[in-house]
C-alpha positions in Angstrom: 0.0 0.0 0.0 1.5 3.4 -0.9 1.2 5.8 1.5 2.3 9.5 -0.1 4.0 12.8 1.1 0.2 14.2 0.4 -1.4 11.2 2.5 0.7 11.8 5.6 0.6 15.8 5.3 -3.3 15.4 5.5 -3.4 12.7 7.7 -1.3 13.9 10.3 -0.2 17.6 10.0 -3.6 18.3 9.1 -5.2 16.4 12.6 -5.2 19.7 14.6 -2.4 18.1 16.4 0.1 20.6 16.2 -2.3 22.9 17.8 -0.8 21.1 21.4 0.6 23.4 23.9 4.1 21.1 23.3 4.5 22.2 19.8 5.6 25.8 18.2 5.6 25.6 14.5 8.8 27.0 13.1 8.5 25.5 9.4 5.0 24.0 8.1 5.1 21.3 6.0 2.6 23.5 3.5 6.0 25.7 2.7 8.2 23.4 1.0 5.9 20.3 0.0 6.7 18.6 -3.2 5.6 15.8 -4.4 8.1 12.9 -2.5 8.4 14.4 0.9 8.0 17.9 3.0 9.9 18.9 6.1 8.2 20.1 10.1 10.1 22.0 12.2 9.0 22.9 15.6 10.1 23.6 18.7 9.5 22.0 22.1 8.0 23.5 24.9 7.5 22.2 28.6 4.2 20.7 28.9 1.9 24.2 30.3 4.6 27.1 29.5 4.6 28.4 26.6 7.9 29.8 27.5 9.8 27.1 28.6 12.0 26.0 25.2 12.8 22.3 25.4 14.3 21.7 21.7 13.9 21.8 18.1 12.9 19.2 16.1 12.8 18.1 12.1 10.3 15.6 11.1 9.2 14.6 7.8 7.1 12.2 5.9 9.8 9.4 6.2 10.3 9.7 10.0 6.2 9.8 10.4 6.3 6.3 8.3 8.2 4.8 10.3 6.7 5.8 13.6 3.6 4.6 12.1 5.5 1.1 11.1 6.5 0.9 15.1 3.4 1.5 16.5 1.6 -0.8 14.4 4.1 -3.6 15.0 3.6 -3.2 18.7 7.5 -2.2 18.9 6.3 1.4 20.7 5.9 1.8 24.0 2.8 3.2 25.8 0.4 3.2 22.9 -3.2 2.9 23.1 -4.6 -0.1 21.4 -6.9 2.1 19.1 -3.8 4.2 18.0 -2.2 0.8 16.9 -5.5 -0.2 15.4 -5.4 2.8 13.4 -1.7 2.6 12.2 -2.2 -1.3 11.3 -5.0 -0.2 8.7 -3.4 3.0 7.7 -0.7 0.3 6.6 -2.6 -2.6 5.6 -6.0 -0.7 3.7 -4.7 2.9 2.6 -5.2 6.2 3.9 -8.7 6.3 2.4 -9.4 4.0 6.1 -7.5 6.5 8.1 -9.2 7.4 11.3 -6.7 10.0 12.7 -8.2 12.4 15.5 -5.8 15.1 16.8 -5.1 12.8 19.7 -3.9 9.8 17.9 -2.0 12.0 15.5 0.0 13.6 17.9 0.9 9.9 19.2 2.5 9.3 15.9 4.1 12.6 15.4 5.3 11.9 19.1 6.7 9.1 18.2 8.2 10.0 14.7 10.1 13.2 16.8 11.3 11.9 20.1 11.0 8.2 20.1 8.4 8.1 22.4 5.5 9.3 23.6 5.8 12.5 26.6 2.9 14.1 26.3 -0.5 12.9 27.2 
């Protein structure tokens, strides 16, 4: 199943999940998307300040992939079962079966920009 820069720029970026207190935008993905990939850049911040800087990350349609592939193999941490659910048929049916929410979203982008999941 083929899952394209597009598909995960909808899917995720577009969730409302980067509305979170954690994340600062620095570079959206809807400045430099092509047709292959597109690049996030945000900053950190300490969950309830908005002042606090923790640090800056790059993600991008690859790294979102493959937090996607280790959710839904059951090799991430601290997941809830409908987030792996959802990841499992985002890989096994398409993205026209994509259920994201904002909440399960951020999971994945969680995953794809510090290994694990911090925030709840």
């Amino acid at each position: 199943m083929t899952i394209t820069a597009q598909d995960t720029l909808a899917i995720f970026i577009g969730s409302g999940a980067l509305g979170f207190p954690w994340y600062r935008v620095d570079r959206h993905p809807a400045d430099n998307i092509d047709s292959e990939t597109w690049t996030l850049a945000f900053t950190e911040f300490a969950f309830g300040s908005s002042e606090t800087e923790i640090s800056q990350h790059v993600i991008t349609h690859d790294d979102l992939l493959r937090a996607v592939q280790k959710i839904a193999s059951g090799d991430a941490h601290q997941i809830e079962d409908d987030v792996q659910r959802e990841c499992q048929a985002l890989l096994s049916q398409g993205p026209g079966v994509a259920g994201f929410d904002a909440d399960a979203a951020d999971v994945v982008i969680q995953i794809a920009a510090f290994g694990k999941v911090l925030y709840a």
